[in-house]
C-alpha positions in Angstrom: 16.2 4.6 -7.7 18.6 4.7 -5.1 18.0 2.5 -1.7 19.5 2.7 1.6 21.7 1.7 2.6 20.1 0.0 5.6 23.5 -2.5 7.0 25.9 1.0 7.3 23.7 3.4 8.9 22.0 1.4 11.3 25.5 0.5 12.3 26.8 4.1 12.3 27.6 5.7 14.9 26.5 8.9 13.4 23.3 10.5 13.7 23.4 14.1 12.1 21.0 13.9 9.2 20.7 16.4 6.6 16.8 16.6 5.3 16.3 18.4 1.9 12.6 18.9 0.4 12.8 17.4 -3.4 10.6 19.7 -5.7 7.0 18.2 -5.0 5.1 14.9 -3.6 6.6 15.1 -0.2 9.7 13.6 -1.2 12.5 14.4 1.0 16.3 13.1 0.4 18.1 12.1 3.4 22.3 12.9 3.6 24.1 11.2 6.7 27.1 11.3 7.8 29.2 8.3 7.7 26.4 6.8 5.0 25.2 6.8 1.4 22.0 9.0 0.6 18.6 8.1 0.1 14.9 9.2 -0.2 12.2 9.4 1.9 8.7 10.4 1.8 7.2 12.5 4.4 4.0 9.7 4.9 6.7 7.2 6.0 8.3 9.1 8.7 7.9 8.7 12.1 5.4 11.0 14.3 9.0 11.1 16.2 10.9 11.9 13.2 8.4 14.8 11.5 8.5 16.3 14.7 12.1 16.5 14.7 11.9 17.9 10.8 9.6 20.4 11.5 8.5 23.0 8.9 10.7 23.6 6.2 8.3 25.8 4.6 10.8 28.5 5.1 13.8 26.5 3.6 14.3 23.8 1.5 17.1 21.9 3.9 17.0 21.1 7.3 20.1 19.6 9.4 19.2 18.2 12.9 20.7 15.6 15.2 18.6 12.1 15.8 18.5 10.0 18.8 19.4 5.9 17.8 15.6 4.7 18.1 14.9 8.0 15.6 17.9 7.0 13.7 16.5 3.5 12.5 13.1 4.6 12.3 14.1 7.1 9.6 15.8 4.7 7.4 13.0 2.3 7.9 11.3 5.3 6.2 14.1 5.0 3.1 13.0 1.7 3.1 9.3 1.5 2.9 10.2 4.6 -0.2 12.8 2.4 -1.8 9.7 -1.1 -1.2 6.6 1.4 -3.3 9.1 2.4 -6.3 9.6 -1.7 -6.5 5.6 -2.3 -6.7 5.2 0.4 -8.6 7.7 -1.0 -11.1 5.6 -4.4 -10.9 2.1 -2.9 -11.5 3.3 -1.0 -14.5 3.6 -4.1 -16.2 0.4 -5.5 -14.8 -2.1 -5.7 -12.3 -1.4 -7.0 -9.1 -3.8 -7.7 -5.9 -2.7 -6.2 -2.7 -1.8 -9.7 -0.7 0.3 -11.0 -4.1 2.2 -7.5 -3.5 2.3 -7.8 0.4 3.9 -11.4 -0.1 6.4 -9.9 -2.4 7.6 -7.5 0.5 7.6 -10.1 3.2 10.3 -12.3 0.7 12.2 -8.7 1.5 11.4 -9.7 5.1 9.9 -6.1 5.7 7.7 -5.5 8.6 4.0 -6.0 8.6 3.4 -2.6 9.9 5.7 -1.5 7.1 4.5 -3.2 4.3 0.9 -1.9 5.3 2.0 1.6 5.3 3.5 1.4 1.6 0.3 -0.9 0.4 -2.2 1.6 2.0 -0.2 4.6 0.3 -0.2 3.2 -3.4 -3.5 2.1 -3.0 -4.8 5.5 -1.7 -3.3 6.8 -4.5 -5.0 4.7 -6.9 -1.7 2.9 -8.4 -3.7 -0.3 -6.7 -6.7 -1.2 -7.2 -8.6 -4.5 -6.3 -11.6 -3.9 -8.5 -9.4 -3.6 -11.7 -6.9 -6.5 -10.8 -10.1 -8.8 -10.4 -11.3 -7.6 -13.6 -7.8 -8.5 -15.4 -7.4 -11.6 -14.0 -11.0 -12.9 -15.3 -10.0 -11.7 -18.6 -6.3 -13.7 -19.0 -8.2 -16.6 -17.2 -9.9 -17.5 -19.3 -8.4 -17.0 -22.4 -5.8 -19.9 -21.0 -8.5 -21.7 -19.5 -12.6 -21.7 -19.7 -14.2 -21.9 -16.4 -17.1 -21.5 -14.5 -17.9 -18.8 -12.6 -17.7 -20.9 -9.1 -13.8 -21.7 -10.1 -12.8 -17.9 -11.0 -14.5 -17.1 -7.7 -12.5 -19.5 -5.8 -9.4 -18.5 -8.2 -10.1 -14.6 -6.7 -10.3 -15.3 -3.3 -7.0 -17.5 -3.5 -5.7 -13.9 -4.7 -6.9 -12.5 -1.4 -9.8 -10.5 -3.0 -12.8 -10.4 -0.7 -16.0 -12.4 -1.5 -17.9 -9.5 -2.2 -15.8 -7.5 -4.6 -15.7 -11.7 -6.2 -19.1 -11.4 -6.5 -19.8 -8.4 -7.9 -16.6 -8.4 -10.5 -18.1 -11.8 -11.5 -21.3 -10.7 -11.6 -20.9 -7.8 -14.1 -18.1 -9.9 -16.2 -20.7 -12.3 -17.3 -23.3 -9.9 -18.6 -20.3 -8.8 -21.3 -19.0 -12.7 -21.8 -21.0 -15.9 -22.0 -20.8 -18.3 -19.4 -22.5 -20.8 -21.7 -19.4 -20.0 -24.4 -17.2 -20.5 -21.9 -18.7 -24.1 -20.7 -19.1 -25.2 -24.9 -15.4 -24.0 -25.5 -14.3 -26.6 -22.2 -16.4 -29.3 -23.2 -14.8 -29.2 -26.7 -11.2 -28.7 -25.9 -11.6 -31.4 -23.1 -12.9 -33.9 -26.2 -10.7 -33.0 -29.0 -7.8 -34.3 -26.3 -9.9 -37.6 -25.6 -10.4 -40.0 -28.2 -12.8 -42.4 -26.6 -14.9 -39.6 -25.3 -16.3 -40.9 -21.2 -19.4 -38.7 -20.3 -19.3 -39.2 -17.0 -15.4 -38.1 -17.0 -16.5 -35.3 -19.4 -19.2 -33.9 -16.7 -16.6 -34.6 -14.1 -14.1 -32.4 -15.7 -16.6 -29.8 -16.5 -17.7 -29.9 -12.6 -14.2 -29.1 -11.6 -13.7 -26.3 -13.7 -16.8 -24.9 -12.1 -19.6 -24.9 -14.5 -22.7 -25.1 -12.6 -25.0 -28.2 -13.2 -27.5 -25.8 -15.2 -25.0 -25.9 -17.5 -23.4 -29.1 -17.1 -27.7 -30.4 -18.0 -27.2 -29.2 -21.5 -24.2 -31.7 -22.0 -26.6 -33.9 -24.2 -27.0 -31.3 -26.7 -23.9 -30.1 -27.1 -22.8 -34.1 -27.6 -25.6 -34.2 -30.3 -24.4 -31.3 -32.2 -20.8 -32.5 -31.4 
């Protein structure tokens, strides 16, 4: 995928740009003179800028003139294309919540107003989706670490997803996996690693990985069956 080339034409002096329509998904590619070539899509253009390209309904290229202001805006536009073929390249290896992808644009130092347009596009389109990160994340949690539902809460909302989607991710994850197997399968790894088992460390460390005390009260059996 080809980016611009942002550092040449915001310093050319050249603003005759030559728009032609790519064969679907509102995908133009963008020729100036004086710079390399790049792709746009229509959603990221200016109001300014799709005013200026008008209807090419009747041809598939268009060659008009830009003022300076028009001129950056437009490869702000490559840009933001050039920013969702990178996130897109990231959640097809896994799920991603929209802040951890909004941090990985603002290492690129892109503008917030930027990054919001690309985030709101992909995740119109469905390529993002909080609901199914949420649900991902609970599931490689806790196969690296048993917890309680109070610490994968707390573990969502660190990923920016809001308390209610938490809630109700959480809420239907435990009616397909024990919270009880979860809470035996800490207890045990926490006392194979500890010779000279402490109960009140043990309950302690169950507290912190969020266990609720309902479960933390049936300690004593699992000890006894231990």
């Amino acid at each position: 995928m080809q980016d611009a080339d942002s550092s040449s034409v915001r310093d050319s002096t050249f603003y005759k740009v030559t728009f032609a329509r790519e064969a679907s998904g509102g995908i133009y590619r963008i020729s100036c003179e004086g710079a390399s070539s790049f792709l746009t899509r229509e959603v990221y253009l200016s109001r300014a800028v799709a005013d200026v390209l008008g209807d090419l309904s009747d041809s598939r290229v268009k060659k008009v003139s830009l003022g300076k202001e028009d001129f950056v805006s437009l490869v702000s536009s490559g840009e933001a294309f050039a920013d969702e073929r990178y996130l897109l390249d990231c959640l097809s290896r896994r799920e991603y919540s929209r802040q951890d992808l909004r941090f990985r644009l603002l290492k690129k130092q892109r503008p917030e107003h930027q990054i919001n347009l690309v985030l709101d596009y992909i995740q119109g389109r469905g390529w993002l989706d909080e609901e199914r990160f949420a649900r991902a994340w609970l599931e490689s949690r806790i196969k690296k670490m048993p917890e309680g539902a109070s610490a994968l809460r707390k573990g969502l909302l660190s990923h920016g997803i809001s308390s209610s989607l938490a809630d109700s991710v959480i809420k239907n994850f435990f009616t397909e996996v024990s919270e009880e197997e979860l809470f035996k399968r800490c207890a045990e790894k926490y006392k194979k690693s500890h010779r000279n088992l402490n109960q009140n460390k043990l309950i302690l460390h169950l507290q912190r990985r969020g266990f609720s005390f309902y479960l933390i009260n049936k300690l004593e059996r699992i000890g006894d069956n231990g």
